[in-house]
Structures are given as structure tokens and as C-alpha cells.
N, C-alpha and C positions, 0 to 999 in steps of 0.2 A: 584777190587778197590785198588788204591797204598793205602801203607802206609804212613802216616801223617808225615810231615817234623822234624826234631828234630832240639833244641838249645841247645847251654848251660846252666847250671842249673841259673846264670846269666844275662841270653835272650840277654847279650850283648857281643861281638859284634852281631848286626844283619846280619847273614849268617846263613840261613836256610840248613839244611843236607838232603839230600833225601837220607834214609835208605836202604841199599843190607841187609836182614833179613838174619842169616845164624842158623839154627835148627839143624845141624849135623856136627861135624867136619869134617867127610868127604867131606860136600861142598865148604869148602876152599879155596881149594889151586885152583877149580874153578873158585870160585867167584873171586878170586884175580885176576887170568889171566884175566877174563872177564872184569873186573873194568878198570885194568890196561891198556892193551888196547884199549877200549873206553874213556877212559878219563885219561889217562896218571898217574896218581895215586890215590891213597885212603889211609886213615884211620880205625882204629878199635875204635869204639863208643860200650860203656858200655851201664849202666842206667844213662847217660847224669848229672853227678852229678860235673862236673868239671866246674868250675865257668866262666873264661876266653874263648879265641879260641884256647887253646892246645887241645881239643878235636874236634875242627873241621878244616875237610879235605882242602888240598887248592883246590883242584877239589870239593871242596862241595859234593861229594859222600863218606860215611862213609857203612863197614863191621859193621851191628848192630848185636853184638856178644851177647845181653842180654841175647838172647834165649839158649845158651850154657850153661845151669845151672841145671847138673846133677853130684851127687854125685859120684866120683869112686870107693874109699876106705878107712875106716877108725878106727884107729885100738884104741880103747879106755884105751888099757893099756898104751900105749906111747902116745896117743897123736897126732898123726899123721895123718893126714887129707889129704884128694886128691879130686881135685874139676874141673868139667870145670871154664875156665874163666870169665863166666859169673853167675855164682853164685854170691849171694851178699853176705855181713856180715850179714844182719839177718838173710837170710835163712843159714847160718856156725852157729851162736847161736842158732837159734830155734834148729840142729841136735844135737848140742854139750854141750848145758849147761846141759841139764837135764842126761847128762853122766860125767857131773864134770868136762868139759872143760870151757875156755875161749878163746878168740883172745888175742896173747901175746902181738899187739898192735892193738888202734883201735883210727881210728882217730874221729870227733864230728860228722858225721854220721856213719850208718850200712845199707844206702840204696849205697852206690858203690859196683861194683863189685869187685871180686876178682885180674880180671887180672888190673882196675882201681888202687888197691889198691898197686900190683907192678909197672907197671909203673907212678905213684906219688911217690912212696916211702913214703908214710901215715906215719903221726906221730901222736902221742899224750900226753895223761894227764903222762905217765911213762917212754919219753923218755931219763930222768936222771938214770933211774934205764935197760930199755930194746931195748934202741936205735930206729929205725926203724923198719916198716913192715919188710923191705927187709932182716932183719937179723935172720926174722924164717922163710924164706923160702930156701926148701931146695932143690927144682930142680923143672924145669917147661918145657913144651915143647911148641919149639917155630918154627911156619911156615915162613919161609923166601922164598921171590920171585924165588931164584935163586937156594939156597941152597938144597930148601923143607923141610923136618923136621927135626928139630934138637932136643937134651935133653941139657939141659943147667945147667949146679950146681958149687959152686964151683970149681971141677975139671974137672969136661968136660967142652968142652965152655965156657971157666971160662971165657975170654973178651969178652964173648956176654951177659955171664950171669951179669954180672959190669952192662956193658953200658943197659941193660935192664930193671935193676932197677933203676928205676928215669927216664928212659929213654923217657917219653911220649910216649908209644906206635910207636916209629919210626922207634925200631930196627926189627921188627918183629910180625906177632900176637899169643901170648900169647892165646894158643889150653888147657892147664891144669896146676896145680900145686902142688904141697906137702906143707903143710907147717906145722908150729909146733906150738901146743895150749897151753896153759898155764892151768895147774890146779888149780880148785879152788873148796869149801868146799860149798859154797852158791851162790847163784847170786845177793844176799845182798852189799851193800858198807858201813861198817861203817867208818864216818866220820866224821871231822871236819869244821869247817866253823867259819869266824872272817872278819869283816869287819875292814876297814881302811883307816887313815885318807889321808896318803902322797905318793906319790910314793917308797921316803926311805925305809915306813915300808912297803911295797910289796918284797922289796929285802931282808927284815930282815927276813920277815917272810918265802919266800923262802929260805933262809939260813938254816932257820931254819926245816921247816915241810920238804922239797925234802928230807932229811939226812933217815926223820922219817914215811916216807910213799910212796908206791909204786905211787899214784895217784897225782897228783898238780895240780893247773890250778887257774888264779884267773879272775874275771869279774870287767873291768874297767869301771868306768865312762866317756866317753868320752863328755859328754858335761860341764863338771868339769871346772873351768879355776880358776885363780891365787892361791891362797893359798889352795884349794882342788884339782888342779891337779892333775890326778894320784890317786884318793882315788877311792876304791873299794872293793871288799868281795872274799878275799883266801880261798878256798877250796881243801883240804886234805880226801886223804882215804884209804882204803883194802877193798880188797875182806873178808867181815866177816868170822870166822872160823866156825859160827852154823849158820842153817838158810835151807829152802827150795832152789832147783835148781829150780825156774822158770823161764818159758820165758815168757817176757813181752808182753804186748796186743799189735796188730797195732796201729796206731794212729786212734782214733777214731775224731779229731775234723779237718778239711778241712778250705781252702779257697776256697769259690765255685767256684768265677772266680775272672778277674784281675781287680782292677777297674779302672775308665779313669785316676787318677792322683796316685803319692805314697803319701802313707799312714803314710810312715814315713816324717818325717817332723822335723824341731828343736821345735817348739813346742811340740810335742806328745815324743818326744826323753829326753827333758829337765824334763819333766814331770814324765814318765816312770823312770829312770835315779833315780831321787830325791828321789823315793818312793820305787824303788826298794832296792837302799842304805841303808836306813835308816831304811826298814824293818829285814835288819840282826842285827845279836847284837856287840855290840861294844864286849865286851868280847868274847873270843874261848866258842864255844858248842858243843858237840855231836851229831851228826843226823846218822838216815840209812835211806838209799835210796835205792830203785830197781835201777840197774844198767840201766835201760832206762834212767829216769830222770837224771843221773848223767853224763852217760858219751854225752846223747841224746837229749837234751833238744829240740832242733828245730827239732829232728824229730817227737816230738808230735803234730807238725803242718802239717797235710797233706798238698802240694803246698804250701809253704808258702813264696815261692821268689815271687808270685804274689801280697804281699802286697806293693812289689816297684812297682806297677803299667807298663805299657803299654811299656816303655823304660827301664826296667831292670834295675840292680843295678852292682856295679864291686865292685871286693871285696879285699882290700890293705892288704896285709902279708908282712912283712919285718921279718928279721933277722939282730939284732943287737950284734958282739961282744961284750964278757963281760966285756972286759974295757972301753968302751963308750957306755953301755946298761942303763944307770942312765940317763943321761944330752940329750941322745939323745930321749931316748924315751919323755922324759917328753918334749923336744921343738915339738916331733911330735903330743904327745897326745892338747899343748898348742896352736898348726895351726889349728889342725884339733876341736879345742873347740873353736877359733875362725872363724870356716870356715860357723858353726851351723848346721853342717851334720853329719852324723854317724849312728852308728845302735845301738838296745837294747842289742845287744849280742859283747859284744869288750871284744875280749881273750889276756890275758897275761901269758907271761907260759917262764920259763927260760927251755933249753934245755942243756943237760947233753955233755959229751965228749966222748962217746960210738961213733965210726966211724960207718959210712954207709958203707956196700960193694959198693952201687949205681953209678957212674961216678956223675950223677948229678942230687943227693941229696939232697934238703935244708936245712934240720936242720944244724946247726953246736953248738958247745959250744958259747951261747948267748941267746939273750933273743929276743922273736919271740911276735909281736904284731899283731894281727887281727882283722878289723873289715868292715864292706859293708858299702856302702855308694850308693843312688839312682843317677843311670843314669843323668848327664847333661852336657853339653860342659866346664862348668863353672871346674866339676873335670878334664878333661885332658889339659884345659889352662890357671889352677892356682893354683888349692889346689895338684895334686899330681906330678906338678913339684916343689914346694915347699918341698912335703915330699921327694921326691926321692932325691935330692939337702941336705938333713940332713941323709936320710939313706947313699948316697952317700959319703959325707962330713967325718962318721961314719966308715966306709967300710962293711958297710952292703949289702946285695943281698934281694931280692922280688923273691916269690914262683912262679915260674912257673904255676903250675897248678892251682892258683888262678887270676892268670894277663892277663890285656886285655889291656894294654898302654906302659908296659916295654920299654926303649929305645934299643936299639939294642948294643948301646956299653956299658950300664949299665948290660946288660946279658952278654956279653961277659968276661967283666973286672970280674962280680962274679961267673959265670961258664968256668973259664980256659980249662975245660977240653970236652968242648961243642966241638972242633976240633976234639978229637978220637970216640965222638959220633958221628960225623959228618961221619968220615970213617967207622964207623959201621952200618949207617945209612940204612934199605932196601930201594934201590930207590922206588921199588913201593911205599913207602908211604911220605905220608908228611902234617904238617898242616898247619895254619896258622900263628899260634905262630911261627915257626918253620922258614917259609919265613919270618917274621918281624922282628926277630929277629938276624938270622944269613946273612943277606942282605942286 
């Protein structure tokens, strides 16, 4: 029996993957040839957690590296961990917390894998304080069509190692890694929490809490419009100093399947929205949290991209510099509250000035907006040339590994250096993002 087709976490664009399963690194540099030859090129496909078609093949055949998820070595006095590439972040916490480690960064899931997580260059709730994944990792080895196997670290292959963080899996596949954990005392988050009226006060209050806590992030309102624009509930925190190392349960609740229409809706959004708000407190409080809920919230929902129903959903990230991150965010938050779309979970997070090693990176020093929006012609022929046209306007750039509409000179103009990935590029691979974008 084959194995079953895969998508993007997304389901859009619709371009089904037929799977090359690979259980042992020594099948590889096989499977590659074989791919390669039959069909001219391929891709390396994780746990399908990348939103957009940067994860899928232009030949629609993808190296499904998942099964690559075995432990090589890990040394609990430093820290130091070594994984196939197919390992995920929860299976790295389930080995590591109950040893007093952490991921030094971790983006809003823990179901990507590892080698996913370098070529995205994963950011999160710390990157004002710890930059990028890609700056605790500390060598990897990388299968090239031509070359065959390489060790890649700052000093050896130091321009392969660049261009392969951030790199969408194009330079190379990504066979293992090193990377560096972060200690911590508990797997507790003590925390704060304060909701808010304006957009102002989400910069003030970044100002403020980023100085005084490893963690940030706040949850916007997006179907907010005129004088609540922009309101929403700032969340701050640490890794507690006292407290049990556990690991968190799987997700115990599912969507069984997908239903004929989406779920989200501006009705159930505005609703949601309203009640979510105004159940926080207007005043700062104290909370502790399991780091699941904190840094994980939707991965309590087992499948839960199937509540956009049948045509998937695309998920808009920009990056706003800090000099026009106020005026701009707030006309995109005010399109997209008159557009009546959006999703419950819309992330605001300003990001710090820590450089990427990555060639191409997203974070930069500015303030990074995210939120999904359900599948329909209506977003790629009015609502997100309208925001691209303000992020544009701004000199803002859109996350690759979350984009499924990008223009091609809009990636180019924000990834300059998309040209030496381009020359680093293994011909055997390529995606689709990859043709849309650089063609």
C-alpha cells in the first residue's frame, strides 16, 4: 500500500506530495539519486507543519525525513544535544526537561521537526533576549547531491552553514544536528498578563515588560476597529526558579475531521474576540502556567487547521521595522477588521536586534504580526494585496515559511540576499515557493 499524500499544515496551496519514506540515513544519498533522476528534483518534507508551498516539491515528490528521529548524544552537564533531523521539539522536551533543559528558542508549536526548525530559522516569545533557533545550533550534517556529505558549523562550511539556516531546506538535507539547550529550574512559567486598550499601549507595554522578562508576546484583537484598534492582552514571563520538571501531556482533545464549510467565520471571530478580551484583567496579574499552555496553545488542539474547513486557510506574517511598526501595523490591523476575517489566535510580538547567522532569516529589529485567515479568492484579489501594498509602503518583508501569495518582487526587494542562496542552491532540490518567487 503507498503512503498517503501529504499537504501543507495550511492544505493550501493544493499540491498533494507523494511521500519517498526515508528510516535510515544511510538511505539517502539513494533516495536522492533515485528521485532525482525520475523526476528531475525533490524536497525534504518534515512533520508537514509549514503553512505555505515552501515545503512542497516542484516535482511534487518530497524525501519524508520524519522517520529520522533518533537520539545520538546528549550530554546533560552542558547542554548539548544531537538529534536526527527528524526529531521534533516535543520529543527534545519530553528527553530534556525532566534533566533541567530547555529549547533556547522555540517557536508557537513543538510538533516541527528539528531539521524544519533550521531551515525556518524559528523564532519566538525571547527573541529580544536569544535571537533565532539558528544561533544555538552548533554544527549539522548536510547531504548534498553533488558534494555528498558534509559537517557544516560556523567554521567549516561556514557559507553553507549561513545559507542553510533560513534556507528552506534547498541547500541540502539536513542528516543531524548539535544544538544548545537552555537551563532551567522548573518547567513552570511564572508570569504576567494585562490586557489593553490601544495599540500605543502594546508598545508601551513592550517597552516596558521585553527589558524585564525573557518571554513576550501579546494576543491581538483583530476584529477590533476604530477607537479599539489594536487592543489586546500582553503576556510576560520566566522559566520559574522552584517547581517540578514536567513534561506536558499530549493533546488530549482532536478535531475529528474537517467539516464541509470553515468554522471560523466573522461572526464566531467577533464573538470569540469580545469575550476573550475582556476576560483578562484590565490591571497586570500574576499567573503560572505549564509551559504547554504558554508557549503552545494550539497545540492543545489535536488537527486543528481542519476547523478552516475543506479549502484551508493561509497564514499572513509580516515584519514591520521599528520606525513605522505603530501607524503601520494599526492600518493593517484596521483592513483586515474591515475585511471581517481573521483568526482567534493573531500574534504581536516586537523582535529584538540579535542578528541571524541565517542568509534568509525573517526576524529583524521590528515588530512581527500574525494571524490565519480561511481560504477564499476574495484574500489573494483584495484583502492581501491591500496589506502587502502597507507592509510594502512600510519596507516591511512576509515570512517565507508561512506564505502561499508572496509576489516575487516583493521577496526579492526583502530578501537581497536570496541571489547567494540561489548559488548555494543543491540543484537536486527545489520547491514551489522557490519557482514563484525567484521567476
Amino acid at each position: 500500500m503507498s503512503a498517503p499524500q501529504l499537504l501543507s499544515w495550511g492544505q493550501y496551496p493544493p499540491f498533494p506530495q507523494t511521500p519517498h519514506p526515508c528510516h535510515w540515513r544511510e538511505m539517502l544519498p539513494e533516495t536522492l539519486d533515485a528521485l532525482v533522476r525520475a523526476h528531475g528534483s525533490t524536497l525534504p518534507f518534515g512533520n508537514g507543519r509549514s503553512y505555505g508551498d515552501s515545503c512542497l516539491a516542484a516535482s511534487d515528490r518530497v524525501m519524508h525525513l520524519r522517520h529520522l528521529d533518533r537520539f545520538i548524544q546528549a550530554n546533560w552537564t552542558t547542554g548539548i544535544l544531537t538529534a536526527e533531523a527528524g526529531v521534533t521539539l516535543q520529543e527534545i522536551l519530553a528527553l530534556a526537561i525532566p534533566h533541567g533543559w530547555f529549547l533556547s528558542v522555540t517557536p508557537g508549536t513543538q510538533l516541527i521537526t528539528l531539521g524544519g526548525a533550521i531551515a525556518n530559522d524559528v523564532h519566538g516569545k525571547n527573541h529580544h533576549v536569544r535571537g533565532t533557533f539558528g544561533r544555538h545550533v552548533r554544527r549539522f550534517g548536510l547531504l548534498r547531491s553533488q558534494e555528498g556529505r558534509l559537517v557544516c558549523s560556523p567554521q567549516d562550511n561556514a557559507e553553507l552553514f549561513a545559507a542553510t539556516i533560513g534556507g528552506l531546506g534547498l541547500t541540502g538535507l539536513i542528516e543531524w544536528a548539535e544544538i544548545q539547550l537552555l537551563p532551567i529550574r522548573s518547567s513552570q512559567i511564572d508570569g504576567q498578563v494585562e490586557r489593553f486598550e490601544t495599540l500605543a499601549e502594546f508598545f508601551t507595554l513592550s517597552d516596558e515588560l521585553d527589558r524585564r522578562h525573557e518571554y513576550g508576546v501579546a494576543w491581538i484583537d483583530c476584529a477590533a476597529s476604530g477607537r479599539t484598534t489594536g487592543r489586546g492582552v500582553y503576556m510576560a514571563g520566566d522559566f520559574a526558579t522552584e517547581g517540578a520538571l514536567e513534561v506536558a501531556d499530549p493533546a488530549r482533545l482532536g478535531i475529528p475531521l474537517t467539516p464541509p464549510i470553515s468554522l471560523i467565520n466573522g461572526l464566531s471571530l467577533r464573538a470569540f474576540n469580545a469575550v476573550y478580551w475582556r476576560k483578562h484583567p484590565r490591571t497586570r496579574q500574576a499567573q503560572r502556567l505549564g509551559y504547554a499552555p504558554f508557549f503552545y496553545p494550539l497545540d492543545g488542539i489535536h488537527q486543528w487547521n481542519r476547523l478552516y474547513g475543506p479549502k484551508g486557510f493561509q497564514q499572513y506574517q509580516c515584519l514591520i521595522p521599528h520606525g513605522e511598526a505603530e501607524p503601520a501595523i494599526h492600518a493593517l490591523l484596521s483592513a483586515i477588521a474591515a475585511s471581517g476575517t481573521g483568526s482567534f489566535l493573531a500574534v504581536l510580538k516586537r523582535c529584538g536586534t540579535i542578528a541571524s547567522p541565517g542568509l534568509l532569516s525573517f526576524p529583524a529589529p521590528g515588530t512581527t504580526l500574525a494571524l490565519d485567515f480561511p481560504q477564499s479568492e476574495r484574500l489573494d484579489t483584495y484583502l492581501f494585496p491591500r496589506l502587502d501594498a502597507i507592509v510594502r509602503e512600510a519596507g516591511g518583508r512576509l515570512y517565507p515559511a508561512k506564505d502561499a501569495h508572496m509576489r516575487g518582487e516583493d521577496f526579492r526587494h526583502g530578501y537581497p540576499a536570496w541571489e547567494r542562496l540561489e548559488a548555494l542552491r543543491d540543484p537536486a532540490l527545489n520547491s514551489r515557493f522557490w519557482t514563484r518567487v525567484t521567476t
